[in-house]
N, C-alpha and C positions, 0 to 999 in steps of 0.2 A: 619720412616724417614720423615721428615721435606719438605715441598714443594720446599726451597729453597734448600735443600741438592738433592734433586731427578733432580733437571733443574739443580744443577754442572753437575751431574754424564752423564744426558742426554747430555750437551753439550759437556763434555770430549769426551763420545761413540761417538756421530757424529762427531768429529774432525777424530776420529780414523776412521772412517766407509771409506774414501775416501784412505786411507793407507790400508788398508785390501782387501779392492775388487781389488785392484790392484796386488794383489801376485798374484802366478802364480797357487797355490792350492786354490781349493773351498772349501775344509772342512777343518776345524783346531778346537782343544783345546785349550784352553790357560791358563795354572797355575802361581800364582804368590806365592812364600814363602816368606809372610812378613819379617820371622825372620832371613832365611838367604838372604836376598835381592835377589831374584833369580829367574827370568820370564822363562817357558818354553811353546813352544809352540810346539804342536805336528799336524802332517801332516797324521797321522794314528794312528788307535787306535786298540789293543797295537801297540807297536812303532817298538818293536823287533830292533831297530838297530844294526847292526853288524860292526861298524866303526865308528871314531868320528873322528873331527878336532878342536883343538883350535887355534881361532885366535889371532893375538896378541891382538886384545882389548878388549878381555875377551869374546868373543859371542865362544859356542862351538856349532857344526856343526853336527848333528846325521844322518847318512847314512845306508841302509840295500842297501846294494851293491852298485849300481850305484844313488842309488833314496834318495832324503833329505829327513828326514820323521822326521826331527825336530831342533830346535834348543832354544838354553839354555843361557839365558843373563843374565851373575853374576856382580853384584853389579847394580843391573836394575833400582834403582834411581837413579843414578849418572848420566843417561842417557841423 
């Protein structure tokens, strides 16, 4: 990786870094499927959820009872 590609990617993370410390969980995963355009982000690992919601703008909502323990944002470049 190239110097100049390594200070995009730094700069992109530190954009994000100020959006992340701010959720309300301290541990996350975070997968992206390039091919199906499709971010999830997990709040426990395994996830085990037992309930989902979709919202209408396409983010679905992973639940193990009362607790969010993830959620999944389809078509995540469009973002």
């Amino acid at each position: 990786m190239e110097t100049a590609e390594i200070n995009r990617t730094l700069k992109e993370v530190y954009e994000l870094v100020s959006h992340l410390i701010k959720l309300p969980e301290t541990k996350m995963w975070i997968d992206y499927d390039k091919e199906a355009d499709v971010l999830y982000i997990s709040f426990k690992r395994p996830q085990r959820a037992t309930d989902s919601e979709m919202l209408n703008n396409g983010v679905l909502l992973r639940y193990k009872g009362d607790e969010l323990v993830g959620i999944t944002v389809l078509e995540a470049s469009k973002r």
